[in-house]
C-alpha positions in Angstrom: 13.4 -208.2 113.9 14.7 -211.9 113.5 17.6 -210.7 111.4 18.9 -208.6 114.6 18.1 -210.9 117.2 20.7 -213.9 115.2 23.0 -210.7 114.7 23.0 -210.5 118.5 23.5 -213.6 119.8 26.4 -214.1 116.8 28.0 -211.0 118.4 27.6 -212.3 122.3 29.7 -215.4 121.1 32.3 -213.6 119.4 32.9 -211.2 122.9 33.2 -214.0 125.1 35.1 -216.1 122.7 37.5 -213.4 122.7 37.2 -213.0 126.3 38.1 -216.5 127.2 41.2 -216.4 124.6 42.8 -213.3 126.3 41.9 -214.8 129.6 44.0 -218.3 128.6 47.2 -215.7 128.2 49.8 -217.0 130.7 47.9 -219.8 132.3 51.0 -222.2 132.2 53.7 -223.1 134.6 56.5 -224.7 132.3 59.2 -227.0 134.9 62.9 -228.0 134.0 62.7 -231.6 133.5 65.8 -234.1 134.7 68.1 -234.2 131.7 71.1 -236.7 130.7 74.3 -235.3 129.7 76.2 -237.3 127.7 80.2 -237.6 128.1 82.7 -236.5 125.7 84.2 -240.0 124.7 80.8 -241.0 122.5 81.3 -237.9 120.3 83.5 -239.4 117.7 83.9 -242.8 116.6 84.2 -246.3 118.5 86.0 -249.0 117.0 85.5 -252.4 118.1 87.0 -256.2 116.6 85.2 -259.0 115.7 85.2 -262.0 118.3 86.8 -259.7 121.2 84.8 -257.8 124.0 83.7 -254.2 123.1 83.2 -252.4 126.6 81.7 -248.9 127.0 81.3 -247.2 130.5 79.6 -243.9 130.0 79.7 -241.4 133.2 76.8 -239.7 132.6 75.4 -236.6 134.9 71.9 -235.5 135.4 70.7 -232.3 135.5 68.8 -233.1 138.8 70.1 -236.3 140.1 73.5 -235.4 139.7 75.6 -239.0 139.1 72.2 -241.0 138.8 72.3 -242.4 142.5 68.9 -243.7 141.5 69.1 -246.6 139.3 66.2 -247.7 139.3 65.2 -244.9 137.7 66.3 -245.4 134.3 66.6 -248.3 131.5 69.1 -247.9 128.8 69.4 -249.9 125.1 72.5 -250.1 123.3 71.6 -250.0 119.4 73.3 -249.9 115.6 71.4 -249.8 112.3 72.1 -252.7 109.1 71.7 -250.1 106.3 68.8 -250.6 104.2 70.0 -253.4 101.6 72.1 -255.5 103.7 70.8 -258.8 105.5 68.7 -258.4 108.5 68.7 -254.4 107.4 67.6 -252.1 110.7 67.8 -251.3 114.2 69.3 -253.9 116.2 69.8 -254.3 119.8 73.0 -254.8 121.6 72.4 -254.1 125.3 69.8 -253.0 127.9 72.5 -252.0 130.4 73.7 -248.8 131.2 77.3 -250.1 130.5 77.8 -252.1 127.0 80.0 -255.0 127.6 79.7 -257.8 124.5 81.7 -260.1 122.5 81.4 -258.5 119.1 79.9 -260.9 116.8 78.8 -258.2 113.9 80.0 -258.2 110.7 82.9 -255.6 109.7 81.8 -252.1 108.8 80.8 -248.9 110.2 77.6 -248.2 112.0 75.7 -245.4 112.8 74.3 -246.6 116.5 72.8 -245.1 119.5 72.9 -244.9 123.2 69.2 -244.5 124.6 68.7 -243.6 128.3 64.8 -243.5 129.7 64.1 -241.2 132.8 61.2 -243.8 134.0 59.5 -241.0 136.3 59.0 -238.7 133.7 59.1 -241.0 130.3 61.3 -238.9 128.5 64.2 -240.7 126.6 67.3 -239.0 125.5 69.7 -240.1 122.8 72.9 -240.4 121.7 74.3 -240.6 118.3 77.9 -242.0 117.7 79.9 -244.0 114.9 80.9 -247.7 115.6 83.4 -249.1 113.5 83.8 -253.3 113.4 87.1 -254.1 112.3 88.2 -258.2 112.1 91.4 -259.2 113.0 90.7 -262.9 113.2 89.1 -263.6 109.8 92.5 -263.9 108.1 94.8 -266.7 108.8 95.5 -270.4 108.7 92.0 -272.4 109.2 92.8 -275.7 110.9 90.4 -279.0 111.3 92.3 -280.6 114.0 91.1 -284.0 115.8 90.9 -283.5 119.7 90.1 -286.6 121.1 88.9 -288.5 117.4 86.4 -285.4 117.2 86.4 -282.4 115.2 87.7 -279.2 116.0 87.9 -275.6 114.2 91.0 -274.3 115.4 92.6 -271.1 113.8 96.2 -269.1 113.6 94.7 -265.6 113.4 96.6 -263.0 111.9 97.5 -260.1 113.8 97.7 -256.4 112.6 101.5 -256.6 113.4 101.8 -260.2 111.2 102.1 -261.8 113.8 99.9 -265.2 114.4 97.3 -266.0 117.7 96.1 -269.6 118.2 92.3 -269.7 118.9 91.3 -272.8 119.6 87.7 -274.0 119.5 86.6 -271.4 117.1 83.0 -272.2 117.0 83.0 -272.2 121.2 84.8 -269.0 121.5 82.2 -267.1 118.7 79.0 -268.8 120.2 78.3 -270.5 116.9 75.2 -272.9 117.1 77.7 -275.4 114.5 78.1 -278.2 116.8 80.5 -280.2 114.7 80.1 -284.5 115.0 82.2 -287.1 114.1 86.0 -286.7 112.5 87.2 -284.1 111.2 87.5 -284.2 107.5 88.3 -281.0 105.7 88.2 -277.0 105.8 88.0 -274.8 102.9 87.4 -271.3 102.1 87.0 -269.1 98.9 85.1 -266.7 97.2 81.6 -268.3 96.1 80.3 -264.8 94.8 76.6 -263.5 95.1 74.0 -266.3 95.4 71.7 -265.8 92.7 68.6 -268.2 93.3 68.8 -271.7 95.1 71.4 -271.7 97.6 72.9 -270.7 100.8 72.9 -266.2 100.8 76.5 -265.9 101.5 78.8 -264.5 99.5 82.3 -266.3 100.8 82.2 -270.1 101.4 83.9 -270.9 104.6 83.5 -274.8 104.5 83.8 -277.2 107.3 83.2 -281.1 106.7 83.3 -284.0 109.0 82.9 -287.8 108.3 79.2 -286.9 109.6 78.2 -283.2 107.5 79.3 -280.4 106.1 78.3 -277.1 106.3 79.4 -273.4 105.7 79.4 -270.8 108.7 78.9 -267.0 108.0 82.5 -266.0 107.3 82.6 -262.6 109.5 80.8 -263.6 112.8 81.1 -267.7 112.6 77.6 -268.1 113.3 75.3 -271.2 111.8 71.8 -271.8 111.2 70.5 -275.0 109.8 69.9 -273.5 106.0 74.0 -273.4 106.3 74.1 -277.1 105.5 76.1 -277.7 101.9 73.0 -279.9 100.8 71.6 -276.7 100.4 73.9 -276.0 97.7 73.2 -278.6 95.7 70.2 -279.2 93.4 69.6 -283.0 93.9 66.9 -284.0 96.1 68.3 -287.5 96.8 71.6 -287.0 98.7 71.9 -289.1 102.6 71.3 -287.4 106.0 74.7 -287.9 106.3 76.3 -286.5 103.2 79.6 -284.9 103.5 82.5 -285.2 101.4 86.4 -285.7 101.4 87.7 -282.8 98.8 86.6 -279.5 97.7 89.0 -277.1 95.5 88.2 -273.9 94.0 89.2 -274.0 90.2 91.5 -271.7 88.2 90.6 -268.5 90.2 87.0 -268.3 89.6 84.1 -268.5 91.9 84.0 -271.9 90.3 84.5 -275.4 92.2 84.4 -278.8 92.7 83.6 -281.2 95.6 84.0 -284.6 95.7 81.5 -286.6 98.0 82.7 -289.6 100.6 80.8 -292.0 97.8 83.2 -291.1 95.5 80.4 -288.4 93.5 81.9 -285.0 91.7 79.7 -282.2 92.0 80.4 -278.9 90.1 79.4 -274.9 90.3 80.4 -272.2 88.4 77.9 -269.2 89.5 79.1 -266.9 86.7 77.6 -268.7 84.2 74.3 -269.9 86.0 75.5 -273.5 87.1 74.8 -274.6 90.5 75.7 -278.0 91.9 73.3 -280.5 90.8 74.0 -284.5 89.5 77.0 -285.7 89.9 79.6 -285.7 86.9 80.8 -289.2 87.3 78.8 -291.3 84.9 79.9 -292.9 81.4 77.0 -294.8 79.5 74.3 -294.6 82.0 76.7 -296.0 85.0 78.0 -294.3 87.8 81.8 -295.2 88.4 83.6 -294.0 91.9 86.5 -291.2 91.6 89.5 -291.0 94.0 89.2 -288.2 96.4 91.9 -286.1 94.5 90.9 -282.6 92.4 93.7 -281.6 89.8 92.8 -278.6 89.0 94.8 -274.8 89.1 92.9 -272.9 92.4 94.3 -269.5 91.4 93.8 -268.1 87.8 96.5 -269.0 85.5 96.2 -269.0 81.1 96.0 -271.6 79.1 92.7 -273.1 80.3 94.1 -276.1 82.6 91.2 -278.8 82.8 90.4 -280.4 85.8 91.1 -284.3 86.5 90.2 -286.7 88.3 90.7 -290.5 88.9 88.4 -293.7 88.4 89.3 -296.1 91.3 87.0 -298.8 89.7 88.4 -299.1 86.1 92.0 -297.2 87.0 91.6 -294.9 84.3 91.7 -290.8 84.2 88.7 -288.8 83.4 88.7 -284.9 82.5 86.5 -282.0 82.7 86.5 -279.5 80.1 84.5 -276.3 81.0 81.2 -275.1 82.7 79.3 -276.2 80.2 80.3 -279.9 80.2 77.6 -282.2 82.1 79.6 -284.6 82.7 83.6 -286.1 83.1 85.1 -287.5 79.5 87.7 -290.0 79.7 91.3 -288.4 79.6 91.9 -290.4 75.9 95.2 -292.1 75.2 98.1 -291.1 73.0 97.6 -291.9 69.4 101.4 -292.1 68.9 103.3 -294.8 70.3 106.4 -292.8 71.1 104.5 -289.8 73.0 102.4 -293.4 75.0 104.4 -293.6 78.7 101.1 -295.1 80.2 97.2 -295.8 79.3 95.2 -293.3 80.4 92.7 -295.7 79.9 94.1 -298.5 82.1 96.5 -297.9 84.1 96.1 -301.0 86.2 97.1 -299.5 89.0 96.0 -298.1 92.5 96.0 -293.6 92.8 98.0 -292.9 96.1 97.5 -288.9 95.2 97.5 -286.2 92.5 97.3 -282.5 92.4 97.9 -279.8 89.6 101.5 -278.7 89.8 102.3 -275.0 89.1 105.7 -275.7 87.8 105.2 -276.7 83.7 101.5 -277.0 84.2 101.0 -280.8 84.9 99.8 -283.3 87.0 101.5 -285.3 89.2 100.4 -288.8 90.2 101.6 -291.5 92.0 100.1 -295.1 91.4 100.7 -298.3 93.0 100.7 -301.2 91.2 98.5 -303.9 93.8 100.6 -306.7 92.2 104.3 -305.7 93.1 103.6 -302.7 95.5 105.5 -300.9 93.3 105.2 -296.9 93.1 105.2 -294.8 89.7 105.0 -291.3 89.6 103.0 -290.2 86.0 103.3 -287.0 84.9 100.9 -285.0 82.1 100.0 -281.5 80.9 97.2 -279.7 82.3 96.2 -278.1 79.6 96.1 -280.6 76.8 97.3 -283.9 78.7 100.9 -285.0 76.7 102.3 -287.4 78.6 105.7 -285.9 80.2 107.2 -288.7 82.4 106.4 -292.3 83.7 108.8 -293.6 86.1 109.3 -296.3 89.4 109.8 -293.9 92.4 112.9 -295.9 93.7 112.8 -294.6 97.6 112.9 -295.4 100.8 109.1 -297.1 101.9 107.2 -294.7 99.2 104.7 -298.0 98.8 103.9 -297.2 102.4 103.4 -293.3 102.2 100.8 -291.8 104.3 100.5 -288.3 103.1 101.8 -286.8 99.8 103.1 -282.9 98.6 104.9 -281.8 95.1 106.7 -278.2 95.4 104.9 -275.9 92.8 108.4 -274.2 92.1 110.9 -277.1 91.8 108.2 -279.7 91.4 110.2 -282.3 94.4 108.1 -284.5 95.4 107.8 -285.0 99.7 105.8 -288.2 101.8 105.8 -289.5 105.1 106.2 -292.5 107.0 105.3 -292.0 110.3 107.1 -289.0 111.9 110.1 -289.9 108.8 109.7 -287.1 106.3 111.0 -287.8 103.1 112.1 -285.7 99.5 112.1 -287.2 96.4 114.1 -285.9 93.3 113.1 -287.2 89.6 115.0 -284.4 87.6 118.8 -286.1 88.6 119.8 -289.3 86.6 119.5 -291.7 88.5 116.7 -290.0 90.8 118.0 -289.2 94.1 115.5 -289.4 98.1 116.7 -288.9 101.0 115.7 -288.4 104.4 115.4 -284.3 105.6 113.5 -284.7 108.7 113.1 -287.1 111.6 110.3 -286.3 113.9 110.9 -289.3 116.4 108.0 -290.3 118.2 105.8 -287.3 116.8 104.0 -288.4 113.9 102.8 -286.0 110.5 99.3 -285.5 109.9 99.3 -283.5 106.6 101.5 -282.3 104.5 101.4 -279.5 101.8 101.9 -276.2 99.8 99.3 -273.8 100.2 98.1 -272.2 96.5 97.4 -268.5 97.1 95.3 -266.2 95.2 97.5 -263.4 95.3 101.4 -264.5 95.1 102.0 -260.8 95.3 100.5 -260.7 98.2 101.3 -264.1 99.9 104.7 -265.6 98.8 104.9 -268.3 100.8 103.1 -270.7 98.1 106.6 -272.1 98.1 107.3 -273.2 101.3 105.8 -276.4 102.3 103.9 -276.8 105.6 104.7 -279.8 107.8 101.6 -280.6 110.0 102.8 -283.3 113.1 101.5 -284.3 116.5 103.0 -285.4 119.6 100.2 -288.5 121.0 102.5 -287.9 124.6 101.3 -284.6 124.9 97.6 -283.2 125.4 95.1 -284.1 123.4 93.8 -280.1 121.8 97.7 -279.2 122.8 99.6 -281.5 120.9 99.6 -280.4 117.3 102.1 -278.5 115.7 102.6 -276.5 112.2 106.4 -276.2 110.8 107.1 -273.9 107.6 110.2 -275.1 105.3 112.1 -273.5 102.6 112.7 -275.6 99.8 115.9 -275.5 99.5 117.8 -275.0 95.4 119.6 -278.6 94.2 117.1 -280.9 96.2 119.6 -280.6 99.4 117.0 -280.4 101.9 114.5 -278.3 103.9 115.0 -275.1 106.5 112.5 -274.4 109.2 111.2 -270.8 108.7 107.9 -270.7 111.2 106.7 -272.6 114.1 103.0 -273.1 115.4 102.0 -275.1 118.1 98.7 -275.0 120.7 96.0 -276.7 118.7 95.0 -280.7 118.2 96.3 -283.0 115.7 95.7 -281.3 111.8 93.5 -283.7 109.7 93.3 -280.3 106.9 94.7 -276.9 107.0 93.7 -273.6 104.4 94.9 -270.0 104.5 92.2 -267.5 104.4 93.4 -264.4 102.4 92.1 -261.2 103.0 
């Protein structure tokens, strides 16, 4: 009796189960919702440039509010995804606006990024997928620390797609950069530092910029700065000065290795390929610290025959080397063991480094020493490679014991200073030697002379031509500096103007970027 009374009641819930099921059969009203159509123009791909404005205006039609009269009734976000593995990897936001209008400040590549508009009456949020493609048009060119004013300034001649160059000036203003840069300008530098691995600053290209106050490195796409960017984050020695900063950095012989000297006269090191980071300085010789000239002679591009690096001992006047990556420290450059290969003492030269840089033509060094006695100028000349003495000589010319800025042409090895706004060439291959005046800038003084060493010569063959930085203190102070490219021209007869910049402040150091 109990068995059919449970069979019952099982088959009671079963009917009305079933009951209630057929009964829930079309008891829904289903509404069209207010949808976004998208134009045309975000189907394909978007390109925008680094440092210019990017500006999108969507027309976008609703299904049931036609244009979008009501604006209040949506919020939009502009969006592009850092692909997994990249720095700061994800979705990042560009705009909450229904129009995007920025000044592109993302690194170079191509994005996969979305347009997201929110109907805020009925929650829904439609999306739009498109391709944004950041090209740079202003990472390539000449970097110029100009002084405006006896401050710093990054200033820049961008190249254009059409070769052509733009002058930007107040680089870190124009990008937003947080680098505030104090004090005088000292120098600007850029190479390829490679892949940090371990201590260091995470960026892959050193873009330097030094004042008599700091130096630090920017992010070489976008410009920006954050305080981790200062170059005493580079170096492995927890006793440098709050106000460490330094007067010559030079990539060597092609490499992602370098050398910096500081403004106390230190030489740091790196050489990431084979695990060396900068650390203690090289400049010591039994247990004491002696003060080097702030010249690096060293190859920047790659060349055979493993030139050494050298550098200049202002206390003892004598020339120290550096051999390889290995080497902890500088060795002193040792003197000629034969009498009639001895022009000069290595050791002693007794007298005062003006400048010296590696010299492309034979592989040597070029320095010029002034004797503090007689004021007399003598240019020394050596091999890079294994440092045979090639030349000692008086430079007989016009006020060289006054020369404010120096430059050696890499192909004909002439030698060219300044006086003032009095530019002069100096010719040690004619018997007697032969100077003479090529250029007269009048009440315009030169800043900086020199040839630029390029990577690729292939690609850049202007490593030839030397580049004639002047300033005009009548004119506008930011306005007043100007750039002139010469041809060397064959029998040391003179110069010929090839390019002219002008629009920026007085150049205190100038570097191509290559690209």
């Amino acid at each position: 009796m109990l068995k059919k009374y449970i069979y019952a009641c099982l088959l009671m819930a079963l009917t009305l189960l079933n009951y209630s099921c057929k009964k829930d059969i079309g008891n829904y009203d289903y509404h069209a919702i207010n949808e976004v159509v998208f134009p045309t123009e975000l189907n394909g791909k978007i390109t925008g440039f680094v440092l210019t404005n990017l500006t999108i205006s969507p027309k976008l039609t609703f299904t049931q509010d036609g244009a979008g009269t009501d604006q209040n009734r949506y919020t939009y976000e502009w969006a592009y995804i850092i692909p997994t593995g990249q720095t700061n990897a994800g979705l990042r936001t560009l705009a909450t606006t229904k129009d995007l209008n920025i000044l592109v400040n993302i690194a170079p590549g191509t994005y996969t990024s979305l347009y997201k508009v929110t109907d805020n009456i009925t929650g829904v949020q439609f999306v739009k997928k498109f391709s944004l493609e950041i090209r740079n048009v202003y990472n390539e060119g000449w970097l110029l620390m100009t002084d405006v004013n006896g401050k710093a300034q990054f200033d820049m001649l961008s190249k254009q797609v059409d070769g052509q160059f733009v002058t930007i000036n107040d680089l870190l203003t124009q990008t937003k950069s947080d680098l505030q840069l104090k004090g005088k300008p000292r120098l600007v530098y850029s190479y390829n530092t490679g892949k940090l691995n371990g201590y260091g600053i995470n960026l892959s290209y050193g873009l330097y910029l030094g004042t008599d106050q700091s130096i630090d490195r920017i992010d070489p796409e976008t410009f920006a700065w954050q305080a981790n960017y200062n170059v005493k984050r580079e170096i492995l020695n927890p006793d440098l000065p709050q106000d460490f900063h330094i007067d010559a950095l030079k990539q060597a012989r092609g490499d992602n290795q370098a050398y910096m000297i500081s403004s106390s006269g230190d030489v740091y090191f790196t050489a990431p390929s084979q695990q060396v980071k900068y650390s203690q300085p090289l400049n010591y010789n039994n247990g004491q610290v002696y003060r080097v000239a702030p010249f690096i002679a060293v190859n920047e591009a790659f060349v055979t025959g493993n030139p050494q690096a050298y550098f200049y001992d202002v206390e003892h006047r004598r020339f120290y080397k550096h051999l390889s990556a290995f080497d902890s420290k500088l060795i002193a450059v040792p003197d000629p063991t034969r009498s009639t290969a001895q022009l000069f003492l290595f050791s002693n030269t007794g007298n005062d480094l003006m400048y010296m840089n590696f010299v492309s033509k034979a592989t040597e060094v070029y320095a010029m020493l002034k004797d503090p006695a007689t004021a007399k100028v003598y240019l020394a000349r050596f091999s890079a490679i294994d440092a045979t003495q090639t030349d000692y000589r008086e430079m007989v010319s016009t006020d060289v014991d006054k020369a404010e800025n120096f430059a050696v042409s890499p192909d004909q090895g002439y030698i060219y200073y300044n006086v003032g706004g009095k530019l002069y060439q100096y010719d040690y291959t004619t018997t007697p030697t032969t100077s003479k005046l090529v250029k007269d800038y009048g009440a315009a003084k030169i800043s900086l002379l020199k040839f630029q060493s390029y990577q690729s010569a292939v690609k850049y063959p202007d490593g030839g031509k030397l580049m004639v930085c002047s300033y005009d203190p009548s004119l506008p102070e930011g306005q007043n500096g100007k750039i002139e490219q010469y041809n060397i021209l064959l029998g040391a007869t003179g110069i010929s103007l090839d390019k002219t910049y002008t629009g920026f402040g007085k150049v205190v150091s100038l570097h191509y970027r290559e690209r």
